[in-house]
C-alpha positions, 0 to 999 in steps of 0.5 A, a space after each residue: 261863225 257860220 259863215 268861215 270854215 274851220 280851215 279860215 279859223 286855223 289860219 287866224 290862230 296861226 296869224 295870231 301866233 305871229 303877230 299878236 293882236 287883240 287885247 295881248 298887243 294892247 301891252 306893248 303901249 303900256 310898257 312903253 309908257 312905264 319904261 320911258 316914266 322910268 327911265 326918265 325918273 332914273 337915278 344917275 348912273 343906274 342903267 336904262 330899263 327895256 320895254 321888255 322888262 314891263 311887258 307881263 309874262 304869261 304862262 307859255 304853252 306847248 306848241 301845238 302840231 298842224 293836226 292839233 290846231 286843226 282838231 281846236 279849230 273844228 271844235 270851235 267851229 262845230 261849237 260856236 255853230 258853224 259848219 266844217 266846209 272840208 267835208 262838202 269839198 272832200 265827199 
């Protein structure tokens, strides 16, 4: 954490948003295996289930302005004991 700026860590938040990885993405496998065992094991005449329907639901948060995901990322940095660049480049 020394070594990337909070700016670095606001884009990564900002990534994951988008294209989620780390253990949230590992789902989608899973729901993939349970709706093709469904659907296999279906009975006649009932419809397909979607990948969708066997991913978990997590609680949605908020989203956040550009300022708050800033404040986050300066806290993390600061402590995880990393150190705010902008403030070198900016006087």
């Amino acid at each position: 954490m020394a070594r990337i700026s909070s700016a670095e860590i606001t884009e990564w938040m900002a990534f994951a948003a988008l294209e989620p990885f780390g253990s949230e993405a590992n789902y989608i496998g899973h729901a993939i295996t349970a709706s093709t065992v469904a659907n296999v094991n279906r009975g006649k005449g009932r419809r397909a289930l979607k990948v969708d329907e066997f991913m978990p639901k997590f609680e949605k948060k908020a989203a956040q302005s550009v300022d708050e995901m800033m404040q986050v990322a300066q806290m993390l940095t600061i402590g995880l004991g990393g150190k705010d660049l902008r403030k070198e480049n900016n006087g």
